[in-house]
C-alpha positions as CSV (number, residue, x, y, z in Angstrom):
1,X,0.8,-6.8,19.9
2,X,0.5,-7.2,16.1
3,X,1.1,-10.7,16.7
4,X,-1.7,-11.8,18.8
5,X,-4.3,-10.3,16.4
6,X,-2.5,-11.6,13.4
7,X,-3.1,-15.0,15.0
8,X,-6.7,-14.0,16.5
9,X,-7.8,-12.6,13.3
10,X,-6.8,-15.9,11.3
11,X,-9.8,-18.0,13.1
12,X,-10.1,-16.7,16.8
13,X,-12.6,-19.6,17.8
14,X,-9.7,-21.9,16.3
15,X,-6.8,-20.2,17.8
16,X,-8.9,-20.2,21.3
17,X,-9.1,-24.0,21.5
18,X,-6.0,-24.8,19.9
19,X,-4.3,-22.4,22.8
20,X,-6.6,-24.2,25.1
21,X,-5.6,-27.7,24.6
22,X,-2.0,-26.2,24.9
23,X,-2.8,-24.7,28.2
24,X,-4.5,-28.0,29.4
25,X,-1.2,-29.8,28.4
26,X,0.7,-27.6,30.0
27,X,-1.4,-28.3,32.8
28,X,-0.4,-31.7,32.6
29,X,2.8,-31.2,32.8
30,X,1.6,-29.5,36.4
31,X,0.1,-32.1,37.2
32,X,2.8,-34.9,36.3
33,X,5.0,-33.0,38.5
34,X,2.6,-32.9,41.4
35,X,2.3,-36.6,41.6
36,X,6.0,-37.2,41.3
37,X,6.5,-34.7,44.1
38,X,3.5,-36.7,46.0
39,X,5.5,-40.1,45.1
40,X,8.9,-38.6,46.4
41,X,7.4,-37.8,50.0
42,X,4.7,-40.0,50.7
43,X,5.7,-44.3,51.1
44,X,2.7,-45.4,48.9
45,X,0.2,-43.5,46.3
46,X,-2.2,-45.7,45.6
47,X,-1.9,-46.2,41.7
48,X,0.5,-43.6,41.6
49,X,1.6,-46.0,38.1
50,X,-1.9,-45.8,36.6
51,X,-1.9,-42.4,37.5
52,X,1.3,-41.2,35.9
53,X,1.2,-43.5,32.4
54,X,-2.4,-41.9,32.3
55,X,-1.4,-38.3,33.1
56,X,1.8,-38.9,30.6
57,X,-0.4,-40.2,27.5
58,X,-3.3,-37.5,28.2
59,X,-0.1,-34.6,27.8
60,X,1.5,-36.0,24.9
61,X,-2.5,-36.3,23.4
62,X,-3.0,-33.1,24.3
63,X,0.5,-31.1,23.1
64,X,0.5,-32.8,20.1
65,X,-3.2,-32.0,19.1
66,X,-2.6,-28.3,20.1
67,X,0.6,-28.6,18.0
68,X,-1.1,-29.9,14.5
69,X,-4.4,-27.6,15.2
70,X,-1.9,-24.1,15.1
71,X,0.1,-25.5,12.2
72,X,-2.4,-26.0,9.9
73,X,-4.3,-22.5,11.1
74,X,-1.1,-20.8,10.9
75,X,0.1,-21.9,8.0
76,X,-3.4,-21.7,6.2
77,X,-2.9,-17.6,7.3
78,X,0.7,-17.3,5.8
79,X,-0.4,-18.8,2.5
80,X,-3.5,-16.8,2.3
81,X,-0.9,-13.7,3.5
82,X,1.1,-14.5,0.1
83,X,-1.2,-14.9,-2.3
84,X,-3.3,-11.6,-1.2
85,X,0.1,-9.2,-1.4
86,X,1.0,-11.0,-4.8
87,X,-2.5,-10.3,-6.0
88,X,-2.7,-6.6,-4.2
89,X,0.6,-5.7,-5.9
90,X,0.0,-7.2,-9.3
91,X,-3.7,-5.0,-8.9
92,X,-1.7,-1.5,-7.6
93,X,-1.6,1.0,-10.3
94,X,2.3,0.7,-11.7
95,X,3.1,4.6,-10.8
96,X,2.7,3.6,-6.9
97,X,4.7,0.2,-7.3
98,X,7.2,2.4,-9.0
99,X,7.0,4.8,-6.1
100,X,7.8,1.8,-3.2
101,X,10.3,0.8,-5.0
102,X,11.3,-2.5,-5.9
103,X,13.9,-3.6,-2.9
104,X,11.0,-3.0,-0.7
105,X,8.1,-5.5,-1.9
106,X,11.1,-8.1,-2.9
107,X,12.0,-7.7,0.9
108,X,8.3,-7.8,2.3
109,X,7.6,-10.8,-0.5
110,X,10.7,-12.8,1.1
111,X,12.1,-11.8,3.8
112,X,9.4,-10.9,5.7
113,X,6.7,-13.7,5.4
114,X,10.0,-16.0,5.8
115,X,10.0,-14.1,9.1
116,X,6.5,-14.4,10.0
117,X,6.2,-18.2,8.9
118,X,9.3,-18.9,11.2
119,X,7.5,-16.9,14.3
120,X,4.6,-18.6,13.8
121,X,5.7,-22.2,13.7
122,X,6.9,-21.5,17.5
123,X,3.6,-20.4,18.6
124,X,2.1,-24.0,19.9
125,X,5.6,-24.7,22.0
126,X,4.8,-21.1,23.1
127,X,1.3,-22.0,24.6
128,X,2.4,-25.4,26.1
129,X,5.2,-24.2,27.8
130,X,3.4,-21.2,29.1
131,X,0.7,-23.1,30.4
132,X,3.0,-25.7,32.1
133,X,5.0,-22.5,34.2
134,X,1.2,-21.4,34.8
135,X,0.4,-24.3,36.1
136,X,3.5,-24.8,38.5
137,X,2.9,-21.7,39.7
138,X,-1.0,-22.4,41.1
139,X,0.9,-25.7,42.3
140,X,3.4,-23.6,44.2
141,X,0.2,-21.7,45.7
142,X,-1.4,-24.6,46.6
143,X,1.6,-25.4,48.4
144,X,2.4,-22.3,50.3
145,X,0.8,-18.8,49.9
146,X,3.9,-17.7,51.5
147,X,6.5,-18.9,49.2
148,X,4.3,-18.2,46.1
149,X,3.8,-14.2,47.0
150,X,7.7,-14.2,47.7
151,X,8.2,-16.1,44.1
152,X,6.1,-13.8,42.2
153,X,7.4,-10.4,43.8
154,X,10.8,-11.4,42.3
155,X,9.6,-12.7,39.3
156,X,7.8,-9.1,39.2
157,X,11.2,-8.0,39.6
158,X,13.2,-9.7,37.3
159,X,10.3,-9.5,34.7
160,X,10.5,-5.7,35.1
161,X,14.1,-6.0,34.0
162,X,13.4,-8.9,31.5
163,X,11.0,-6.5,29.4
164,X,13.2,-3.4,29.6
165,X,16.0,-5.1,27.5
166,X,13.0,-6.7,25.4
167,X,11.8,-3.2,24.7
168,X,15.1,-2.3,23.6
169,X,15.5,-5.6,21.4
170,X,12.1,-4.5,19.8
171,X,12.7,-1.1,19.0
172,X,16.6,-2.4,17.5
173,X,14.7,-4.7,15.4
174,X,12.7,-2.5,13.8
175,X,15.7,-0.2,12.7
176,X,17.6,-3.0,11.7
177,X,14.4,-4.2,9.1
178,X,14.6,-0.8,7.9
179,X,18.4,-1.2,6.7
180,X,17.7,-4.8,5.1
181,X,15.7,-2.5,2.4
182,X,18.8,-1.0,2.1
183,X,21.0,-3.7,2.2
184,X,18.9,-5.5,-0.5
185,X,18.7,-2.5,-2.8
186,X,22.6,-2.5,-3.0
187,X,22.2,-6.1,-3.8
188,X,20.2,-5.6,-6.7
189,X,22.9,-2.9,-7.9
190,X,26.0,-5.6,-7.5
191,X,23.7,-8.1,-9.8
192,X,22.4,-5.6,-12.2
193,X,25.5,-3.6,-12.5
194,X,28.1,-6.3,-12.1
195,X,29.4,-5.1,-15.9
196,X,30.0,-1.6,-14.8
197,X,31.7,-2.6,-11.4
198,X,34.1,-5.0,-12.8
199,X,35.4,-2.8,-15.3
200,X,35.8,-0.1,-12.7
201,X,38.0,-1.3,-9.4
202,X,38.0,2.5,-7.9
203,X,33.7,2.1,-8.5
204,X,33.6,-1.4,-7.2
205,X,36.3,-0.7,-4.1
206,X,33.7,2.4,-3.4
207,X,30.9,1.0,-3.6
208,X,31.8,-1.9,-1.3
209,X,33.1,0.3,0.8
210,X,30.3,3.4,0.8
211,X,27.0,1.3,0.5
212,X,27.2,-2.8,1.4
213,X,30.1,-2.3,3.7
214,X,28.5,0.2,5.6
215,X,24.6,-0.9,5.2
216,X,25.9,-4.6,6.6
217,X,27.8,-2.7,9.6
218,X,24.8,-1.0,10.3
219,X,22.7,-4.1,10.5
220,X,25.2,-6.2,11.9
221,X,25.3,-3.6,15.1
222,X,21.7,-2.9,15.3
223,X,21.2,-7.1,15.4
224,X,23.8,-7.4,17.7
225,X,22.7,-4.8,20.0
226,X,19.3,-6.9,19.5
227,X,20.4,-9.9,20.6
228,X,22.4,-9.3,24.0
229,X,19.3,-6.9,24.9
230,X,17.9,-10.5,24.7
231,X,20.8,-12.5,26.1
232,X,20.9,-9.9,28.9
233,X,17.3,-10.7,29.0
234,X,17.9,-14.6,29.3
235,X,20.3,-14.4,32.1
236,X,18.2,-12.2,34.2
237,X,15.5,-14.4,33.6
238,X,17.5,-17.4,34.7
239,X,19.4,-15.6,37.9
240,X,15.7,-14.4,39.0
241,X,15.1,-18.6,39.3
242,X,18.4,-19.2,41.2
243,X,17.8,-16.3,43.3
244,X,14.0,-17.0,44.4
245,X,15.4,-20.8,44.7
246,X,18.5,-19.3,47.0
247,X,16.1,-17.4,48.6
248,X,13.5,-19.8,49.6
249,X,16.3,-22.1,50.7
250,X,18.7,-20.5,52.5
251,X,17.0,-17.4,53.9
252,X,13.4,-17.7,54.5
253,X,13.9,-20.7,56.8
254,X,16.0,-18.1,59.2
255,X,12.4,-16.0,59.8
256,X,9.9,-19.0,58.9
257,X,9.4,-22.8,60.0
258,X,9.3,-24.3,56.0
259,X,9.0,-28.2,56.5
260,X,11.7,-29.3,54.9
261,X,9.0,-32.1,52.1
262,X,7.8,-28.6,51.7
263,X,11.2,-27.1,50.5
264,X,12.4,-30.0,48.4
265,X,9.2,-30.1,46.2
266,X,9.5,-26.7,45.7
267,X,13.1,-26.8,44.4
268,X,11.9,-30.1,42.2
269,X,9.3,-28.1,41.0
270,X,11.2,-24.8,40.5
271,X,14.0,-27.0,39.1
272,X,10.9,-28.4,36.5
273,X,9.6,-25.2,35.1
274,X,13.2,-23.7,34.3
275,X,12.9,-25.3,31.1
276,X,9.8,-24.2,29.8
277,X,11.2,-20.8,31.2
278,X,14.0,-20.9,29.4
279,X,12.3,-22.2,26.1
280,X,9.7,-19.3,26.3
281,X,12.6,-16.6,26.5
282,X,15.0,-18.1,24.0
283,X,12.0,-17.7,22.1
284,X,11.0,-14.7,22.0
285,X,13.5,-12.8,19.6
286,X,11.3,-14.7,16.9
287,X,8.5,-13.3,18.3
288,X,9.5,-10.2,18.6
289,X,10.8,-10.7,14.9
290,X,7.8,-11.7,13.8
291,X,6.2,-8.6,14.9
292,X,8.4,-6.5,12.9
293,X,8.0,-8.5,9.8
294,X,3.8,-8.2,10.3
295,X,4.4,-4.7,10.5
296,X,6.1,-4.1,7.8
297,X,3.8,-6.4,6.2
298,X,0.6,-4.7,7.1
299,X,2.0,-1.3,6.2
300,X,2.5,-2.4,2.5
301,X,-0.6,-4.2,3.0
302,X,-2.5,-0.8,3.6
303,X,-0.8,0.7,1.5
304,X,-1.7,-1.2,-1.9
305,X,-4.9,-1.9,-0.7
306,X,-5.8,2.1,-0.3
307,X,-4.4,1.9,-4.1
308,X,-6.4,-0.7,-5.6
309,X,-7.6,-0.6,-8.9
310,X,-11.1,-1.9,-10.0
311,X,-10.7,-5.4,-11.7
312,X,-14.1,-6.0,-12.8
313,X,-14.7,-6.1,-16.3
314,X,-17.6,-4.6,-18.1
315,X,-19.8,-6.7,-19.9
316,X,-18.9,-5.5,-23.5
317,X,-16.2,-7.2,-25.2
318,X,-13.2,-6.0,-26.6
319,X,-13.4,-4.8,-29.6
320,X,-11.5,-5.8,-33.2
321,X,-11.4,-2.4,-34.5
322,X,-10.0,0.4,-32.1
323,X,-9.3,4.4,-31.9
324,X,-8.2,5.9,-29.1
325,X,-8.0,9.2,-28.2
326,X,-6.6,12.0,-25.6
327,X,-8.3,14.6,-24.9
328,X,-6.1,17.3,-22.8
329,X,-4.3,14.6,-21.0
330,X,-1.6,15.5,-18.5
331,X,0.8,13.6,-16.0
332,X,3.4,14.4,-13.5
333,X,5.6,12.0,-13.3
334,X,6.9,12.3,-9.6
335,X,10.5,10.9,-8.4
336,X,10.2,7.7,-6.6
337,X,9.0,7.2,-3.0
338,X,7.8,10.6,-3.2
339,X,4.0,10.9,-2.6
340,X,1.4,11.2,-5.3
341,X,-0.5,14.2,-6.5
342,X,-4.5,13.6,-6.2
343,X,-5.7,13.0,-9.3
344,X,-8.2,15.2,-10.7
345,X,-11.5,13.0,-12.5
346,X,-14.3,14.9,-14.4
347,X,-17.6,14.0,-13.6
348,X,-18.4,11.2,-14.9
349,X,-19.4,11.0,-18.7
350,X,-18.4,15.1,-18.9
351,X,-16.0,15.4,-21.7
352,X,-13.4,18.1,-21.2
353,X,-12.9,21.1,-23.0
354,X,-10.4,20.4,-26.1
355,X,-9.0,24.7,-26.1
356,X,-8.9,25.3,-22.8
357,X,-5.4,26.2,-21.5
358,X,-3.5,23.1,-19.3
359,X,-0.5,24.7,-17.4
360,X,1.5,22.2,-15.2
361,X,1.6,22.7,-11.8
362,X,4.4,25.3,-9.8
363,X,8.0,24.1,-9.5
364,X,8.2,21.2,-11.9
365,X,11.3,21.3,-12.5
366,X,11.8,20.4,-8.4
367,X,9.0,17.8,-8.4
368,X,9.1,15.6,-11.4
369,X,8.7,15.4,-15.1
370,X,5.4,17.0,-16.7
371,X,3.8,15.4,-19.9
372,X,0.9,17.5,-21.1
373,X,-1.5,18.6,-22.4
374,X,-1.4,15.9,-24.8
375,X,-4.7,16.0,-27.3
376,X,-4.1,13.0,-29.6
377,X,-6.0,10.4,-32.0
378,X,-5.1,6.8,-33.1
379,X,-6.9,4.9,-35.8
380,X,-7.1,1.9,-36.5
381,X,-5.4,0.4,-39.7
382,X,-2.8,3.6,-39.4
383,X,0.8,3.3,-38.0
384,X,1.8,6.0,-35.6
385,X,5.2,6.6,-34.7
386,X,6.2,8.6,-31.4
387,X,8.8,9.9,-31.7
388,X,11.4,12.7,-30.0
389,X,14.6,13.1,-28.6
390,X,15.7,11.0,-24.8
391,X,13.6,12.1,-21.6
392,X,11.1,13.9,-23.8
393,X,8.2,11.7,-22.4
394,X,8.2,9.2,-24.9
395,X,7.7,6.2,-22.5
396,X,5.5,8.0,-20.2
397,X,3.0,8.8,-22.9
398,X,3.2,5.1,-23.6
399,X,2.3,3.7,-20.3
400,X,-0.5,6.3,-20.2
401,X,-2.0,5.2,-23.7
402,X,-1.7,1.7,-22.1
403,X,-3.4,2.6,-19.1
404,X,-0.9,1.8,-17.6
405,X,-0.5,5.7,-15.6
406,X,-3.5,7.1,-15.2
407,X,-4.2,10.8,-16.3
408,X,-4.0,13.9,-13.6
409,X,-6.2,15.5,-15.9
410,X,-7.7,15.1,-19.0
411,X,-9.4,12.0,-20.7
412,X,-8.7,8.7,-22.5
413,X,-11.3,7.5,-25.3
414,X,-11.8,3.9,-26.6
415,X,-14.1,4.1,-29.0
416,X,-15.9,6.7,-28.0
417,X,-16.3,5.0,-24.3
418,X,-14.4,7.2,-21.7
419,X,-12.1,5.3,-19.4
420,X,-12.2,5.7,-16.0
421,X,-11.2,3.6,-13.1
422,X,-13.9,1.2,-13.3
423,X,-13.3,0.4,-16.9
424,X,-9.3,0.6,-17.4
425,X,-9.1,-3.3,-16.6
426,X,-10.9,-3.6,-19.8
427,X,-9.2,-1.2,-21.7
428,X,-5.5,-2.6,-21.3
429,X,-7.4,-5.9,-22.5
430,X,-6.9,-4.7,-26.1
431,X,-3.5,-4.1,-25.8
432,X,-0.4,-5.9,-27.0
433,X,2.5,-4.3,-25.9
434,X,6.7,-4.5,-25.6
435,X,8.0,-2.1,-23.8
436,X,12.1,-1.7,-23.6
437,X,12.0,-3.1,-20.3
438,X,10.1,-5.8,-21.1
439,X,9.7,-9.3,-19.1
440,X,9.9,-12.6,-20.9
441,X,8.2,-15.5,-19.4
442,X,9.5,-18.8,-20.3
443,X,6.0,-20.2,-21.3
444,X,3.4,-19.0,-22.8
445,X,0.7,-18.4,-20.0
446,X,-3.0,-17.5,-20.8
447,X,-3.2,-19.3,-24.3
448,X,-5.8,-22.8,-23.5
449,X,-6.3,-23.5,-27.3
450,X,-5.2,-26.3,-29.2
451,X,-2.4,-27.1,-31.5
452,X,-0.8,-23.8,-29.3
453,X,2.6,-25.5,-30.2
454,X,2.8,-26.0,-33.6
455,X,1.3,-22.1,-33.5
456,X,4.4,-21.0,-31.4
457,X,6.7,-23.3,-33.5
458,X,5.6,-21.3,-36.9
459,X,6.2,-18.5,-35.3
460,X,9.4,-19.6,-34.3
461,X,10.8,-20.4,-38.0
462,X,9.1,-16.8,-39.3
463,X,11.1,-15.0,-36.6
464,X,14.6,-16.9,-37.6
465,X,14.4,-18.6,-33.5
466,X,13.8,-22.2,-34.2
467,X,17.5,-23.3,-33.9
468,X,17.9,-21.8,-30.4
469,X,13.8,-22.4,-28.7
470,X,11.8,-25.0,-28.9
471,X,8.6,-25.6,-27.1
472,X,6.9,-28.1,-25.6
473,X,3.3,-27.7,-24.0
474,X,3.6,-24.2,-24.2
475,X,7.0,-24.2,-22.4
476,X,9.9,-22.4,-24.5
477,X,13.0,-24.2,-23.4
478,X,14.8,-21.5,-23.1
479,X,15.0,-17.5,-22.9
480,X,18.8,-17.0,-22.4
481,X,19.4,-14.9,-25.5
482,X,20.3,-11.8,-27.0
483,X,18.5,-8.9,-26.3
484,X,17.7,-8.6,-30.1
485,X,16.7,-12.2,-30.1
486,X,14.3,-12.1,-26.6
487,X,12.8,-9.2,-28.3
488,X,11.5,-11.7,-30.5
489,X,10.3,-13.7,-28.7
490,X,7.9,-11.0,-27.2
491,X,6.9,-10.6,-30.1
492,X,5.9,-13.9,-30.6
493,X,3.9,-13.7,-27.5
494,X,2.6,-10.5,-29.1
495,X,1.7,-12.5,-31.7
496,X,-0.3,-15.3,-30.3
497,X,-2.4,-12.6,-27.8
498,X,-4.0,-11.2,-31.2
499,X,-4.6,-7.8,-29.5
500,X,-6.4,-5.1,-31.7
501,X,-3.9,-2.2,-30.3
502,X,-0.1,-2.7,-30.8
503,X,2.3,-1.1,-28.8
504,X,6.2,-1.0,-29.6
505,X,9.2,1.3,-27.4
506,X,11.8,0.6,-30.0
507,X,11.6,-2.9,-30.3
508,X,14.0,-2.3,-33.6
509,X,16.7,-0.7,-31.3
510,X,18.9,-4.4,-30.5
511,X,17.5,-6.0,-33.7
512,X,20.6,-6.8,-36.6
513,X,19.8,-5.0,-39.8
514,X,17.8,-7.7,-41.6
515,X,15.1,-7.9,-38.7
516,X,15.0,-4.2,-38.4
517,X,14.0,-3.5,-42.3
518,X,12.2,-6.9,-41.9
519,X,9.9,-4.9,-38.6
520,X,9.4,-1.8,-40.6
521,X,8.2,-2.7,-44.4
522,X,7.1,-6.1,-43.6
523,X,5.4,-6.6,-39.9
524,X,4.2,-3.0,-39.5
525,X,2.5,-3.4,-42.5
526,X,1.2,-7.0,-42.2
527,X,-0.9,-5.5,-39.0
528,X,-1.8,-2.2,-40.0
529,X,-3.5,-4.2,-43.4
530,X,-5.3,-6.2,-40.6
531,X,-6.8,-3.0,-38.8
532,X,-4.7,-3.0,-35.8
533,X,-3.8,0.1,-34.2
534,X,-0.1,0.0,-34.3
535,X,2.1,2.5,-31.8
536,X,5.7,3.1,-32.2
537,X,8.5,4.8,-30.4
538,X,11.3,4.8,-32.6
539,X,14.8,6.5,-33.3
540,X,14.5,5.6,-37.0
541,X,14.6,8.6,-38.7
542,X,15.2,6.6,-42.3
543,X,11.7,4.9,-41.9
544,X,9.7,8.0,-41.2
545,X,8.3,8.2,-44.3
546,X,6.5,4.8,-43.6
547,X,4.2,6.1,-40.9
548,X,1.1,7.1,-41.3
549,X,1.2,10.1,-38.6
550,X,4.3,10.8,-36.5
551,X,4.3,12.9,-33.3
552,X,6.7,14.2,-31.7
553,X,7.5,15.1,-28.1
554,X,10.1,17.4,-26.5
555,X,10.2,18.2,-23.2
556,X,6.8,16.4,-22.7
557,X,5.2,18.5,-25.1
558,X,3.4,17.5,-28.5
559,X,6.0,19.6,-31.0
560,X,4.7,18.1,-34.6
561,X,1.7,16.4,-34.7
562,X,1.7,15.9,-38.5
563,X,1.5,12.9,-41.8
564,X,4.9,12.3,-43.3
565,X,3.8,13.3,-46.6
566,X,3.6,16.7,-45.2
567,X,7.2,16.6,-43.4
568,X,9.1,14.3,-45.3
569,X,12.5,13.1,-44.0
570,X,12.7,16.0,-41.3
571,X,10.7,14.9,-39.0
C-alpha cells in the first residue's frame, strides 16, 4: 500500500520504533487483561495490585510516547509534502500547469493533503490497537491451541468477507476523487461566472442542473456506495466476534471438555479486544482515503517533477541594457490536458538558420494554435508595439518573449547569449511584466530596501491611488478596486522591480481616458528615454504613430514587421 511507504519513506528507523512502542503498549493492554483474568479465577495473586498499577502506568507511558513520536514524524512529512508541490508547481513550465488544469492542483493542494494529514493522525491509534488484538490473540493461544485455531479459521473467514467489501470501498473511492476534480471545476465557474448566471435564470437553472447537480449525485453515490461497502464491512467484522464467541460457548463444549475458568476468560478476553476491533475497522475508510489522496498526490508529484525547470542562476548578472531576439521561433499551442509535443533544442550554442522554411506540423487546425516562424528583434531604448487582431497570437508570443513558453523550435537571444533551459531562470530575471490576467499581491514581496514605503507612497500620488491605498511596511491596505485602478497598481510593482525589459498586454484597455494618453506620451516615453526595452500589445490604433516598430500578427503569423514612419496610421 501507498500508505505504508509514504510513512516508511518519511524516517523508517523512526516509524519502526514509534510502531514498536505501540505494539509493546498494545501488548500491555495483553497483558493487563491476562492478570485480571488470573485475579478473576485464582483467590490470591500475589501483588496482583503492584502488578496492575505497574502494568497500567507502563501502557499509558508507552501509548502515549508512540502517540507523540508518529505525530511529529507525520506531520514533519505533510509539511515537507506541501511545501515541495508548492515549490514543484511554482518551478513547472506554465504551458504544463496550463495543461493540468487549475481545479486539479487546487484539489491536490487542499483537498488532498487535508485527506492525507487526517489519515495520518489515526495511524498511532492504528498501531496500539493492533498490537493489543495481537497480543490477545497469543494470549488466547497460550490458553488453548484449540480454541485459538477455531478463532482464527473464522476470523480467516470473516476477514475474507471483511476485505472483499474493502476492495470495493477502495476502488469507489478512487472514482469518487476523480469527480471532486469535477465538482470543484464547476465551483470555480459559479464564483467566476456568478455575473453571467444571474443574469441568465435558463443558464443558471441548466447549469445547476447539467454540471453541479449531476457531478454532486455522482459523488454522493460513489461515497455512499463507499461507505456501506465499509458498514457492511463493520458488521461482518463484529458478527464474526459474536459468532466465534457463540461458537466457543455453546457448541464446542458438546464435542470438547472446555473447563468452564477456561471459557469465561476467553469470553472476558474476546469481550476486551472487540473494541480495538472495532476502532481498527471504523478506521479504515480514512485509510483507505488516505491512500487515494497519496495517489493522486504522487501522480502530480511525478508529474511536475518530470517537468521541472532548472532554477540555477548563471553567474552573470542581469544586464541594464537589453535586446532580444527570435530567431525562427515556433510554438503550438495545444488545448488543455492534452499532451505536449517534444520539443525540438539545437545543439547547444548552434544558431539556426534565419531562411530556412518552418512549416507547422499536420492537422493544426485539430490540435492547437500554431505561432511561427517568428524571426524578431527588440532594442533597447525603442518601444515595440504588437499588435493584430483577437486570437492572432498576440499573448502567446508574449509569454514566449517572457520565457514564459518555451520554443518548439527556433531560438531566443539575450544579448547575444542563447537561452536554453539551463539559463531561462535568468532570463525572465530582466523582465517586468503585466499581463491581462495579471495577479495583484497585496504587499509588495521581494523589495528589502529602505524607505520602500515612502517609495510606494510616491508612486501612489504619481498614479492618482493615494486616496484609495495606503501602505504600511510594504503592505498595501487594500486591492479591492477597479480593474483600471489594480492595473495600476501593477504598475507600481512594475515600477519598484526596475526591470530593464517591459512587458505590457494592453494594460491601457480598462484605464479612463486621462491615464490612457497619460501611458502612451508620458510613461512609454519616460522608460524608453531610460533604455528599457518596452513591449506592447495594444488595440490603439490612434497611438501607432508613437512606436518605434510595430508588428503585427494574424493567424500567428508576422504580417507587417515595419517603423510607423513607414506605415503611418494604417497599421
Amino acid at each position: 500500500m501507498r500508505f505504508i511507504r509514504f510513512l516508511l519513506e518519511i524516517s523508517w528507523r523512526s516509524i519502526v520504533i514509534a510502531a514498536s512502542v505501540g505494539f509493546v503498549s498494545g501488548c500491555g493492554n495483553s497483558l493487563l487483561i491476562a492478570l485480571v483474568n488470573r485475579s478473576i479465577h485464582e483467590s490470591s495473586v500475589p501483588n496482583a495490585l503492584l502488578y496492575f498499577a505497574g502494568l497500567a502506568i507502563f501502557t499509558l507511558l508507552t501509548s502515549v510516547t508512540s502517540q507523540f513520536m508518529l505525530i511529529h514524524l507525520a506531520q514533519g512529512a505533510i509539511y515537507e509534502l506541501r511545501l515541495k508541490l508548492s515549490r514543484n508547481i511554482l518551478s513547472a513550465p506554465l504551458q504544463h500547469l496550463e495543461q493540468l488544469g487549475e481545479s486539479r492542483l487546487l484539489m491536490t493542494l487542499t483537498d488532498d493533503i487535508r485527506v492525507l494529514s487526517h489519515a495520518v493522525s489515526v495511524i498511532p491509534n492504528l498501531f496500539i490497537d493492533l498490537a493489543t488484538v495481537v497480543g490477545c490473540l497469543v494470549y488466547l493461544a497460550w490458553l488453548s491451541s484449540t480454541i485459538f485455531a477455531l478463532t482464527v479459521g473464522i476470523s480467516a473467514i470473516a476477514i475474507w468477507g471483511v476485505q472483499t467489501k474493502v476492495n470495493q470501498a477502495r476502488s469507489l473511492f478512487t472514482v469518487a476523487r476523480d469527480e471532486e476534480d469535477h465538482l470543484l471545476q464547476h465551483f470555480q465557474t459559479i464564483t467566476h461566472g456568478t455575473k453571467e448566471l444571474k443574469l441568465h435564470r435558463a443558464r443558471r437553472e441548466d447549469f445547476i442542473s447539467k454540471n453541479v447537480q449531476s457531478s454532486a449525485s455522482k459523488l454522493r453515490q460513489k461515497n455512499s456506495k463507499a461507505m456501506k461497502s465499509f458498514a457492511v464491512a463493520n458488521g461482518l467484522g463484529q458478527s464474526s466476534q459474536f459468532f466465534t464467541m457463540g461458537f466457543v460457548l455453546f457448541v464446542l463444549p458438546l464435542f470438547l471438555h472446555v473447563p468452564l475458568p477456561m471459557l469465561s476468560t476467553y469470553v472476558l478476553t474476546s469481550t476486551f479486544i472487540s473494541m480495538p476491533m472495532q476502532s481498527l475497522l471504523n478506521r479504515l475508510p480514512d485509510v483507505m482515503r488516505g491512500n487515494v489522496a497519496l495517489r493522486k498526490i504522487e501522480r502530480l508529484r511525478l508529474s511536475l517533477t518530470s517537468q521541472l525547470e532548472h532554477e540555477s542562476m548563471p553567474t552573470f548578472k542581469v544586464n541594464s541594457h537589453c535586446q532580444i531576439e527570435l530567431d525562427q521561433v515556433t510554438y503550438l499551442y495545444q488545448p488543455e490536458h492534452e499532451e505536449a509535443e517534444p520539443q525540438l533544442h539545437h545543439p547547444r550554442g548552434e544558431r539556426p538558420i534565419s531562411n530556412r522554411p518552418v512549416t507547422p506540423p499536420p492537422m493544426i487546425e485539430e490540435r492547437g494554435f500554431f505561432l511561427g516562424a517568428i524571426t524578431l528583434s527588440f532594442k533597447p531604448g525603442e518601444v515595440t508595439y504588437i499588435v493584430g487582431g483577437n486570437g492572432s497570437g498576440k499573448s502567446t508570443l508574449a509569454k514566449l518573449i517572457a520565457g514564459l513558453y518555451t520554443p518548439n523550435d527556433g531560438a531566443i537571444y539575450l544579448n547575444g547569449v542563447r537561452i536554453t533551459d539551463h539559463n531561462r531562470e535568468w532570463y525572465r530575471q530582466h523582465f517586468s511584466a503585466i499581463f491581462s490576467d495579471f495577479h495583484l499581491f497585496d504587499s509588495c514581496l521581494g523589495f528589502n530596501r529602505p524607505n520602500l514605503d515612502e517609495e510606494i507612497e510616491m508612486y501612489l500620488q504619481q498614479l492618482r491611488l493615494d486616496h484609495k491605498v495606503q501602505v504600511k511596511n510594504g503592505i498595501l491596505s487594500t486591492t479591492r478596486l477597479s480593474q483600471g485602478q489594480r492595473k495600476r497598481l501593477a504598475l507600481l510593482t512594475a515600477y519598484l522591480e526596475d526591470r530593464p525589459i517591459y512587458l505590457f498586454d494592453e494594460w491601457a484597455s480598462d484605464q479612463e481616458p486621462l491615464f490612457r494618453e497619460l501611458f502612451y506620451k508620458e510613461i512609454l516615453v519616460k522608460l524608453k528615454q531610460q533604455g528599457k526595452t518596452v513591449i506592447v500589445i495594444t488595440h490603439d490604433d490612434r497611438y501607432f504613430h508613437l512606436a518605434d516598430h510595430i508588428v503585427k500578427l494574424d493567424y500567428g503569423k508576422i504580417e507587417l514587421d515595419e517603423k510607423p514612419l513607414s506605415i503611418g496610421h494604417k497599421a
